[in-house]
N, C-alpha and C positions, 0 to 999 in steps of 0.2 A: 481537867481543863486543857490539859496540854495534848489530850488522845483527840480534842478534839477540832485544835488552834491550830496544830501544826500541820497536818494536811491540807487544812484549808489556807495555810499559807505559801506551802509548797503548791498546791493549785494555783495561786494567785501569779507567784513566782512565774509559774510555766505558760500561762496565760500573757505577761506582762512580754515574757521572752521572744511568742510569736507576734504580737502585736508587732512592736518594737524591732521585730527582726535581725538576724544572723547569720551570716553563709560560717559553715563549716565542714570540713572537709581533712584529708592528708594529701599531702606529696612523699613517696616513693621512689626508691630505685627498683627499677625495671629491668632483672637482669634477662631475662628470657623474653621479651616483647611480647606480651600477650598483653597489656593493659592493667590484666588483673596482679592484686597486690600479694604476692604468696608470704608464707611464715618465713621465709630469714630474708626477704626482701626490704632493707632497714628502711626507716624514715630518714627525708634530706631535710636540715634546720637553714633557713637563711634564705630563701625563695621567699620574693615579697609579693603579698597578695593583695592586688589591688580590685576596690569594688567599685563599677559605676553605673547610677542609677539611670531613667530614661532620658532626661536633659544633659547627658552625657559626663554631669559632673562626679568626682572623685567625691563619694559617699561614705566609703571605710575602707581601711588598709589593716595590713595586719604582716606578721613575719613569722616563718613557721621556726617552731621549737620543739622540744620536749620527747619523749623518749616512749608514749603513746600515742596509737590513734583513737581520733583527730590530732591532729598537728597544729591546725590554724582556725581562732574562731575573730568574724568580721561582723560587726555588728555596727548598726545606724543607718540602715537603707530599707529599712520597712520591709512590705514584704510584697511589692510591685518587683515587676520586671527588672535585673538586675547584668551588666555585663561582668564577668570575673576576669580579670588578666592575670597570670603567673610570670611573674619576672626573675626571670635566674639572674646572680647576681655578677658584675664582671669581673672579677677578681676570689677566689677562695681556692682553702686547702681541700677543702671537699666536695663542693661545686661552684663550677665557672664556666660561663658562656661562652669560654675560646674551644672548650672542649665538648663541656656537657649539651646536651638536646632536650628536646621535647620526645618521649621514646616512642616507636612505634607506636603499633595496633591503636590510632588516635581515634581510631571509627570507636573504639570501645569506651577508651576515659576520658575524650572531649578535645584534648590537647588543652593547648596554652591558654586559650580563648574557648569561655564558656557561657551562654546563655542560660539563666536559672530566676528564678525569684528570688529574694531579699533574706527570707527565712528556710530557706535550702539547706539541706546535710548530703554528705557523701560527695559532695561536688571535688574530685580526686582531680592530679596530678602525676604524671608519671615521666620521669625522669631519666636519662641512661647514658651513658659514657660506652662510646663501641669496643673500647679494647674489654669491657666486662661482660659483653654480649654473649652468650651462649642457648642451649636447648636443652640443660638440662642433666641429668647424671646419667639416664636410660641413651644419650643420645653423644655421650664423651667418653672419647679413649685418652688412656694414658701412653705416655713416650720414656722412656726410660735405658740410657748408656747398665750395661753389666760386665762384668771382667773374669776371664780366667788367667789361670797361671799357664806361663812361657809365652812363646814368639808365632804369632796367630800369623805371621807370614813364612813360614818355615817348611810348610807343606804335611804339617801333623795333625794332631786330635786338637791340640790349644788353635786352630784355627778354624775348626768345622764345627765347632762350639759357641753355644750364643753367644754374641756381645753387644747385642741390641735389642730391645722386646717392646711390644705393645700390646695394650689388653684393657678390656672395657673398666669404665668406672667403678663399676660395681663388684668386680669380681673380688674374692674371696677365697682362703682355701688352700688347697694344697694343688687346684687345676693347671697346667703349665700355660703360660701366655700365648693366647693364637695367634700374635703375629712376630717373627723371630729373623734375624740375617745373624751370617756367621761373621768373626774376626776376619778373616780373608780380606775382607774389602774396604774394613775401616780402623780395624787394632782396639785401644782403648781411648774412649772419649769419656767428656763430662757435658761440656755445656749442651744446651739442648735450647730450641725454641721450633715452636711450630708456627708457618705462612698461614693464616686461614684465607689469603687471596688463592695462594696456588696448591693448599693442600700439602706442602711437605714443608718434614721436619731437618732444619738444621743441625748439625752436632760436632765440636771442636774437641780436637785431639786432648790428652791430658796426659800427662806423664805421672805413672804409676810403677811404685818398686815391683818389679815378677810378673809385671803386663808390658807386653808388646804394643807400640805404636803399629801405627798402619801404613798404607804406600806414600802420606803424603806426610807424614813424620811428624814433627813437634807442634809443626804452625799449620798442621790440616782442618779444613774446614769441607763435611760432606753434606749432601744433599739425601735425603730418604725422601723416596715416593711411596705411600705403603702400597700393597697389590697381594689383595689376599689377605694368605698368613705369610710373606713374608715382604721386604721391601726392595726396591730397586733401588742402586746406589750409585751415587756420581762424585769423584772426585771433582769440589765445586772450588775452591781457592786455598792454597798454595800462600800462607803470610811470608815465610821467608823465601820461598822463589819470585816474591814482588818487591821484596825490599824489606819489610818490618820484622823485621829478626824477632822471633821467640829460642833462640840459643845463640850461639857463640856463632862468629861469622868466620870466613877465607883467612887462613892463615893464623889460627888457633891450634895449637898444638893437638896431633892424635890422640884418640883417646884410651887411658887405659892408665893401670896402674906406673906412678913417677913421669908421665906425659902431662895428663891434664888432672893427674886428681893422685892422692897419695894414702894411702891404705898404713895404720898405725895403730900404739895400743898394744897393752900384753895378748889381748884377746882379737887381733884385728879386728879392732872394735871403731874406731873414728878415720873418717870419713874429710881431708882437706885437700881442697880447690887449689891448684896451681897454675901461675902464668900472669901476664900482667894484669891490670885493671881495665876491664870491659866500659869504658864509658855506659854504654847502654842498663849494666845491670848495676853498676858501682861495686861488681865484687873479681875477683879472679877469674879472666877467663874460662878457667877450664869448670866451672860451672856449668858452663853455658855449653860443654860438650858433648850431644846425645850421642852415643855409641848407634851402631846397626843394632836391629834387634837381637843378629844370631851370632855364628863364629868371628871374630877380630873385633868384637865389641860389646854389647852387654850380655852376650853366653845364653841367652832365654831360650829354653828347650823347646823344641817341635813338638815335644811329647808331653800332654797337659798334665802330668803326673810325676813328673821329674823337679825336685827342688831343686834348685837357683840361687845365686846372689845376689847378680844384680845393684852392684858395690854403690856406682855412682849416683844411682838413682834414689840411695839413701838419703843423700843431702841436695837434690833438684826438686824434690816434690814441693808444690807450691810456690816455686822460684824459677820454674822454665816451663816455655810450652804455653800451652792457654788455659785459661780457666771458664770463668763463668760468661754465658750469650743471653741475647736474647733479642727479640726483633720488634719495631715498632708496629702500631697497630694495623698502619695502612702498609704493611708489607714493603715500605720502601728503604727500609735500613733496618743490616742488621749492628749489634753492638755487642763487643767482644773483647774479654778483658785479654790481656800481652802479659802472662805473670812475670816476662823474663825485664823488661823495660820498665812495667807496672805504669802502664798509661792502657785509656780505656781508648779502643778501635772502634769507628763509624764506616762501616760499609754499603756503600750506594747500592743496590741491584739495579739490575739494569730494566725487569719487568716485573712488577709486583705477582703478575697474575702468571706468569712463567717463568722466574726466574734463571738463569741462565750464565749468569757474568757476573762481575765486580765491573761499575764504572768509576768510582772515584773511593777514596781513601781517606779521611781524617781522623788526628788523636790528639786525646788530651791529657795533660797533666794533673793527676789529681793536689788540691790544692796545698800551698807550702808550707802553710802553718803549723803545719801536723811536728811535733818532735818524739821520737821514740827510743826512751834511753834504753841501752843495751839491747837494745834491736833493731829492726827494718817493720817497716807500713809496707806487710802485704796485702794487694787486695786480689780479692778475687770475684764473690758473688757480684752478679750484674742483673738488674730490675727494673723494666720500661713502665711505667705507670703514672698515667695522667699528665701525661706531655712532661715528667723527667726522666730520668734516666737514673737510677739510684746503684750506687757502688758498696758494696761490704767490704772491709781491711779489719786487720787484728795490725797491732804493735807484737812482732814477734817473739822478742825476747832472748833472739837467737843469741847473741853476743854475749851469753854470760849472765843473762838476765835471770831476777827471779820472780816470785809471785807467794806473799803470804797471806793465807783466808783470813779475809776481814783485817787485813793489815798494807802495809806496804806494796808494791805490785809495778811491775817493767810491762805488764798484757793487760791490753785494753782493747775493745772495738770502737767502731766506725762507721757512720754508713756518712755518703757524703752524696750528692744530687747535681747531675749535670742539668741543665735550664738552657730551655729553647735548644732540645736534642736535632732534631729534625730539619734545626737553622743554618746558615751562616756564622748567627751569632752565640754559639753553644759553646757552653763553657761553665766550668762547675764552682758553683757557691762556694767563698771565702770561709766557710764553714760549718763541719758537718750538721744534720740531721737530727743528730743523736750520734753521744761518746758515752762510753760508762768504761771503768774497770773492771778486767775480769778476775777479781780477787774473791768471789761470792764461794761459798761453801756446794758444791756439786752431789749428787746422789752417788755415790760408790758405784763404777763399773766391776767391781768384783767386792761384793759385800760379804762371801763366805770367807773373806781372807783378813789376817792382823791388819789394823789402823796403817802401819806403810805401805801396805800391799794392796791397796782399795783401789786407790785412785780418786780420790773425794775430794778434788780441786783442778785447776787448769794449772799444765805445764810448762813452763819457757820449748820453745825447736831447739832441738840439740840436732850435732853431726854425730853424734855416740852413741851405738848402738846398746852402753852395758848404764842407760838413764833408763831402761828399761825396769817397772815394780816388779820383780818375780820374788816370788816366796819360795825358798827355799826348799819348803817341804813339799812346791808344785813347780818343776824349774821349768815344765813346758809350758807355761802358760802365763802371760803378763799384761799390764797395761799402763798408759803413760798417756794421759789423755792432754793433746795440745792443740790450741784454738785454731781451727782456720772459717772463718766467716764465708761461709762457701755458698750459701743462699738466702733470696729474700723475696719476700710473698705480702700481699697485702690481704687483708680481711675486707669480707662483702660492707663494713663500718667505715675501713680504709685502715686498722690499724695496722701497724708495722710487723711481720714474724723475720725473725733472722734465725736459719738453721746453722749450728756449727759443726765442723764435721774435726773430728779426732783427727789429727794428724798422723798418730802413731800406725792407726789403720792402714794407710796408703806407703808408709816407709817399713815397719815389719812382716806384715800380710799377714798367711794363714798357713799352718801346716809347712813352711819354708824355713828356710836359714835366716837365721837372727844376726849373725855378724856377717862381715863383708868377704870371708875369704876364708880358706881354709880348715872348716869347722863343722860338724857334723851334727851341732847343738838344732834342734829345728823349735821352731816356738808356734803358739796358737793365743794370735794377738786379741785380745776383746775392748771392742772401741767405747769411748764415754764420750761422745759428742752430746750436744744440748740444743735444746728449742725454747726460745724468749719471743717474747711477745712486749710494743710498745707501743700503748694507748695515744690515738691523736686528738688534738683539742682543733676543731672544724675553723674554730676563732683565729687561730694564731696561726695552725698550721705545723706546731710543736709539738713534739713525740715525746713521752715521759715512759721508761722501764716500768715494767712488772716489778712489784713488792709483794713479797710474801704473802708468792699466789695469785695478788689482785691487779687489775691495770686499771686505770679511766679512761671509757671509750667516749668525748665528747660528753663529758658528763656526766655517764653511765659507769657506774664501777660493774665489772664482771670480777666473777670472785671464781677460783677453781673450786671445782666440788670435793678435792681431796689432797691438794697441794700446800693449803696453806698450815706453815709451821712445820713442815716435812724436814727443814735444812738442808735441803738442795736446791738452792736457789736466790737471788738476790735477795732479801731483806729477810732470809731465812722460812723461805716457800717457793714454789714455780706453782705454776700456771699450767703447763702442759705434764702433770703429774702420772701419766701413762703409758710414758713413753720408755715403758720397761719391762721385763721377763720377772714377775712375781719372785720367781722362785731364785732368781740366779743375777740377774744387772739389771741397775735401780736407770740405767743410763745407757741408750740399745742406738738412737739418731744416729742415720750415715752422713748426714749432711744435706739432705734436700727437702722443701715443699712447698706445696704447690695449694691453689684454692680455687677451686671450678667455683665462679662467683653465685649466688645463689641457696648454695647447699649448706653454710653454716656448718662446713667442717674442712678440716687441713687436713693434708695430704703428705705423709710423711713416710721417706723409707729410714728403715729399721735393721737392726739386726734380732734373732730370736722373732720373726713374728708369731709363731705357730710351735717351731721344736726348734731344739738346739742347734747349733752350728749353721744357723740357715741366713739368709737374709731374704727382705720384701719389701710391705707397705702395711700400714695404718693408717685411719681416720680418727683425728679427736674434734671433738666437738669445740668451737670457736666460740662459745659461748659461758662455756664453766669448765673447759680443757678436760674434760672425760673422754673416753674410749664409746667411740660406735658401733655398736656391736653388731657383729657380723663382718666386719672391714677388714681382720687381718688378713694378707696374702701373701704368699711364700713363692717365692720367685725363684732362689739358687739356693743350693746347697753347701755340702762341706769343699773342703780341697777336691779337685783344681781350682773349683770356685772359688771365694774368700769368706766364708763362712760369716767370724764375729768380724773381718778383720776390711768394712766399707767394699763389700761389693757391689754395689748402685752409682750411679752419677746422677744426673740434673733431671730432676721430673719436669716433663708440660706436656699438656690436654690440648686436645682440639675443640674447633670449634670453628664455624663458618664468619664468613665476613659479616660482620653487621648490616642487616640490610637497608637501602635510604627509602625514604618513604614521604610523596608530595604530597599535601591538598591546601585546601583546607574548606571552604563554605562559599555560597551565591546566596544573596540576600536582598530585601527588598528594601532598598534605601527612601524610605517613604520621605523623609524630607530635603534631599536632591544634596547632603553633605558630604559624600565619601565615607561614612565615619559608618559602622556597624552600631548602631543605638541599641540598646538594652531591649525597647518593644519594637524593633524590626526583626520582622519573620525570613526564614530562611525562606528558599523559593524552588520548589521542587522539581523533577523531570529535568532539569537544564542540560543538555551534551554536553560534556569537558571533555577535548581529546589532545593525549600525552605525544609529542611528536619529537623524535630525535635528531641529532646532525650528522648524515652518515656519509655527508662531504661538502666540503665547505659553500656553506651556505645552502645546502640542500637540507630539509627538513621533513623525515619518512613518521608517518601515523604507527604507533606499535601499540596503543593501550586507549580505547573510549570507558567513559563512565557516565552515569546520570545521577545526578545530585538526587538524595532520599529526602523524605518527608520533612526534615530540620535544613536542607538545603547545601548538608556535606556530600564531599567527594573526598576518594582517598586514591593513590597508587602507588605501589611497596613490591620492590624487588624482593622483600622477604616472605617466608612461606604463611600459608593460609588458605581457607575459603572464600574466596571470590562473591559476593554480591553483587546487584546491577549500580553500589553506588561504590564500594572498596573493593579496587582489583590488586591482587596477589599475584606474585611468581612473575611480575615483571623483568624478566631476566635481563633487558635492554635498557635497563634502567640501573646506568654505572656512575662510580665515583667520576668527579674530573671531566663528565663531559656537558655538552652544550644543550639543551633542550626547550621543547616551546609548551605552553597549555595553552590553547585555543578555547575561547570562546565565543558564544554568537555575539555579534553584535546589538542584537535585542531580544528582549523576553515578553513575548505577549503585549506588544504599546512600549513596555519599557523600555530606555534606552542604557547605556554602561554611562555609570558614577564616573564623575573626574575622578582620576585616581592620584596616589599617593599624598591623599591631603588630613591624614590622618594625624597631623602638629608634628614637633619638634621633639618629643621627648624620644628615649632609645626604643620604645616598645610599639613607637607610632606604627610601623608597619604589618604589625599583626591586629589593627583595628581598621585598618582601611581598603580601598579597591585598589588594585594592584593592574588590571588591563589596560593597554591602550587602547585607541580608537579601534582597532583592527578586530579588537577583544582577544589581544595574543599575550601571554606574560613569558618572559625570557628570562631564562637560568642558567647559569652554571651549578653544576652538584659541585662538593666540598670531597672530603675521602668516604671513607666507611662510615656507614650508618648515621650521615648526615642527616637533618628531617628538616623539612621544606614545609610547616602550616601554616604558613601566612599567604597564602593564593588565596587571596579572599577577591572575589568579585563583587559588585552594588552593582543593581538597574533602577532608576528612578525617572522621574516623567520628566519631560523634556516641556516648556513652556507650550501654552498659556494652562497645558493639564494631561492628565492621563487618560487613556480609554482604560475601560473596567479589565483587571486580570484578576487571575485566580493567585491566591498568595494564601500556603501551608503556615499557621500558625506551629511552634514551639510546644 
């Protein structure tokens, strides 16, 4: 009975459904503009879907959710002629109208505004935020700061040695990087961000034990053009010869030993700061004292083979100079943390599309709430994303502070968000993000060694060089892994990654001298940095840490495919469980990564990618934290280089400016409303032509199109194939400027719809006519990757009736 009821009411079902009618469909991020929806391009929850039938009433709505496609089903409008509106919503953690668009390639998914019947599927949306814009992994290179040992201004081997590299997405392997500049011109950096207005990458000094600074010293800030395989470089700002001190300013004592800093200990092993109290840093001037790189200051050899001391730079890492950058989307500020002040820098450029200058200067205070027993709120990592501006700090620990797994603990992170970066009114939220303590159980950076000598926890900063774990029966080789929140990346989902980078890495090195003076002891540091990962909820806008292994991404648990219950990790697992050498460290991060949006994988450098003593890059997957195989790549090697011991700085990819892109439809307003109705026909052949302002008040033709069969027109500065209704490669077609679309003032008898009479609500203007008499419509573009679909034109008959035209049905 049942073989033979239930089909037939499953029939009934699916009968009853089309009758009855329902649009369904998804909305998407569009990281690559093409329209179409690729495998890690997530669904967006919270776009409301409004359906109206031919009498222009509101028939079904709906709000998209869920964690498949379809996303959104609208049902009660039969299955006549139906119009579809997508309404982005004005306020959210995940999408919001002040940022998000309608994305490109709109000739393809319809855009915002779609004409369909009642019981339609596939009726799509696509989505896109320009700072996530890209082309792809075959179509992005990486940026990457590297360091060798001594004084790359000295006129020897440590300076005609890389200290900058870039190399395609994809690469792999043991192949050296094709595009390379030597220390010579810029010393040792960290922070990194790429212009995709004008093509180069920025990168800020960083103060490194056994690396040389470059010509423009603690507070340098360079310019890379690449050209080639290698890149042209410009000393572009100078923070302390403008006033924002990143060290000790005029009238701080010289530097060197019982001047600015004092050398102690049976083993000249600790490392104190002498002189008064720096307002700026709240510690001892002579913190804040960079030596030269060469003779009468920090001794750093010309010769990239010669070990070093390098006393003072033991107890300045992290605490002078600069740290983490990064740049706003529409290229007109960069943002740059001060480690020596610890307030974040807003830097004006003076031309997005050629930068060239600094014209103004703002900083801010990160918020006061923060208390840090037995230590300092250093921050460092800096992350522009979605109109904020997010900051990384650890609570250091430095003061004597401790830290017991799954107990008690002085080390804790932060990440905390400046709001409205780009304003006047910028200023960072009363409180962070997301806080956790760092007391979670860690993977052993050295696991063939006794239970002390592992390293299988985060450490307080110490000035002491003998907090060093060495095992006795290995005295060359040690580790001491201590938190510095050095980077932070968002997932194509939007959730949070925060890389830490080992601190011990950057104050011991590699193949160098361990204590500050006099000592012949040389050590071979191996770093335990970590990668966390924290799930965001789209509702609230609230980040919750990784548990053993798993985060919720918006609803979605993602689970690692090999982390969970590992005991390296908060709630006794991680997440990113591969970020290790099998055989030798369970725990390899130098502190950086990075996410080319689209691709469902992070971008992490490493030490060991490939063989020992080396460092590079790995890709894990963003979805269950496994290794992509085929991704490791090996970039330096042993000493001069710094082998285990963070020789990488701040990863970022390129990519073009997002491109803006106008249209939208000409249609036959059959009963003389303004209002695009559900069974009004687009109207075909119609000229649109795109005219710019190329002096005031002057208005020059650069782009004609002809509306197609549905009565759309598109034009897009971004790349593509060109038809006679969607023109591409509009190159004249920029952020910020003035522009006209022209159309005839009649089509066939018909005359132009009054316009803008599309009602009161916020979405009125992507359902009505938008021409004047003139048939001209006036804009201004917005920044990057703005989109402009609501140029919608009406022609209807002008009293007592129409003569006959031809009008393209849908």
């Amino acid at each position: 009975m049942k073989s033979v009821c239930l089909p037939f009411f499953l029939l009934a079902l699916s009968v009853s459904s089309v009758l009855y009618g329902q649009v369904t469909g998804t909305v998407f991020r569009d990281f690559n503009g093409d329209g179409i929806r690729q495998t890690n391009e997530p669904l967006v929850s919270g776009v409301t879907v409004n359906v109206y039938d031919a009498s222009n009433a509101l028939c079904a709505t709906a709000v998209t959710a869920g964690s498949t496609a379809p996303n959104y089903s609208a049902a009660g409008c039969g299955t006549g002629p139906v119009r579809v509106e997508f309404v982005l919503p004005t306020s959210g953690a995940c999408v919001d109208s002040d940022i998000d668009f309608s994305a490109i390639s709109g000739a393809v998914y319809g855009t915002s505004v779609q004409f369909v019947n009642g019981n339609s599927t596939n009726v799509n949306f696509a989505v896109h935020y320009p700072g996530s814009y890209n082309l792809g992994a075959s179509n992005t290179n990486l940026y990457v700061p590297c360091y060798l040992n001594g004084n790359p201004l000295g006129g020897g081997s440590s300076g005609t040695s890389d200290w900058f590299v870039g190399f395609p997405y994809l690469s792999s392997g043991t192949t050296p990087p094709p595009s390379k500049v030597n220390g010579t011109q810029l010393g040792a950096t960290w922070g990194t961000a790429y212009s995709r207005q004008a093509g180069v990458i920025f990168t800020s000094a960083f103060l490194k034990r056994h690396a040389g600074l470059g010509p423009l010293g603690s507070g340098g800030i360079y310019r890379l053009t690449p050209s080639g395989s290698s890149f042209t470089v410009t000393p572009f700002y100078d923070m302390d010869a403008n006033g924002y001190r990143t060290r000790a300013g005029a009238g701080a004592p010289a530097y060197g030993n019982g001047s600015s800093f004092q050398i102690s200990g049976p083993n000249n092993n600790i490392i104190t700061f002498l002189g008064p109290i720096d307002p700026a840093s709240g510690a001892p001037v002579g913190l804040g004292v960079v030596g030269v790189n060469g003779a009468g200051g920090r001794n750093l050899p010309a010769v990239a083979t010669t070990a070093n001391y390098d006393p003072a730079a033991f107890g300045q890492v992290g605490k002078v100079g600069l740290g983490g950058m990064d740049i706003s989307p529409d290229g007109r500020y960069l943002f740059v943390m001060n480690l020596y002040d610890r307030r974040l820098y807003r830097l004006e450029l003076n031309n997005p599309q050629m930068p060239t200058s600094v014209v103004s200067v703002s900083s801010y205070a990160l918020p006061s709430g923060v208390t840090c027993t037995n230590g300092v709120l250093r921050p460092f990592a800096v992350r522009f994303y979605r109109d904020r501006v997010y900051v990384g700090a650890v609570c250091s620990g430095e003061n004597g502070g401790s830290n017991t797994v799954n107990g008690p603990t002085d080390l804790y992170a932060y990440v905390f968000a400046l709001d409205n970066p780009t304003t006047g009114s910028a200023s960072f939220a009363g409180t962070p993000v997301i806080s956790y303590p760092l007391n979670y159980p860690k993977g052993p950076a050295r696991p063939d060694k006794a239970p002390p000598y592992r390293g299988t926890q985060w450490y307080p900063w110490v000035n002491n060089t003998e907090a060093v774990l060495i095992d006795p029966a290995d005295p060359g080789t040690g580790t001491y892994p201590s938190p510095m929140l050095t980077d932070l990346e968002f997932s194509d989902r939007g959730d949070l990654f925060m890389s830490f980078t080992d601190r011990g890495g950057h104050v011991y090195g590699f193949d160098n001298y361990r204590r500050l003076s006099t000592s012949g002891t040389l050590i071979r540091y191996m770093v335990g940095g970590d990668l966390l990962v924290a799930g965001v909820d789209c509702g609230t806008g609230a980040f919750a840490l990784e548990n053993n292994g798993s985060f919720v991404s918006s609803g979605v648990t993602l689970t690692s495919a090999g982390g969970v219950g590992n005991n390296e990790g908060p709630g006794g697992g991680e997440f990113f469980y591969r970020e290790e050498l099998p055989c030798c460290h369970r725990e390899t991060v130098q502190g950086s990564i990075s996410n080319v949006f689209g691709q469902g994988q992070a971008y992490s450098t490493i030490m060991d990618p490939i063989t020992i003593n080396t460092g590079g890059t790995r890709r894990f997957s963003t979805l269950d934290g496994s290794l992509i195989s085929n991704s490791s790549y090996e970039l330096y090697g042993s000493f001069p280089a710094f082998g285990k011991a963070n020789g990488l700085g701040d990863l970022s990819w390129s990519a073009p400016s997002a491109p803006i892109e106008v249209g939208n439809r000409v249609w036959n307003d059959a009963d003389g409303d303004g209002v695009q109705d559900a069974n009004e026909s687009g109207i075909a052949g119609v000229l649109v032509e795109l005219y710019k302002e190329t002096s005031p008040g002057v208005f020059t033709l650069i782009a004609s199109a002809t509306t197609d069969a549905n009565g759309n027109y598109y034009f897009s500065s971004g790349p593509g194939t060109s038809t006679a209704s969607a023109i591409y490669n509009v190159s004249q077609l920029q952020p910020n400027m003035s522009y006209q679309l022209h159309f005839p003032t009649a089509v066939g008898g018909l005359l132009l719809a009054t316009p803008n009479n599309g009602g009161l609500d916020s979405n009125a203007d992507e359902r009505d006519s938008d021409a004047n008499s003139a048939g001209v419509v006036a804009f201004v573009t917005g920044g990057p990757g703005a989109t402009y679909h609501s140029y919608d034109v009406g022609y209807g008959c002008p009293p007592p009736g129409c003569p006959s035209t031809t009008v393209v049905k849908n």
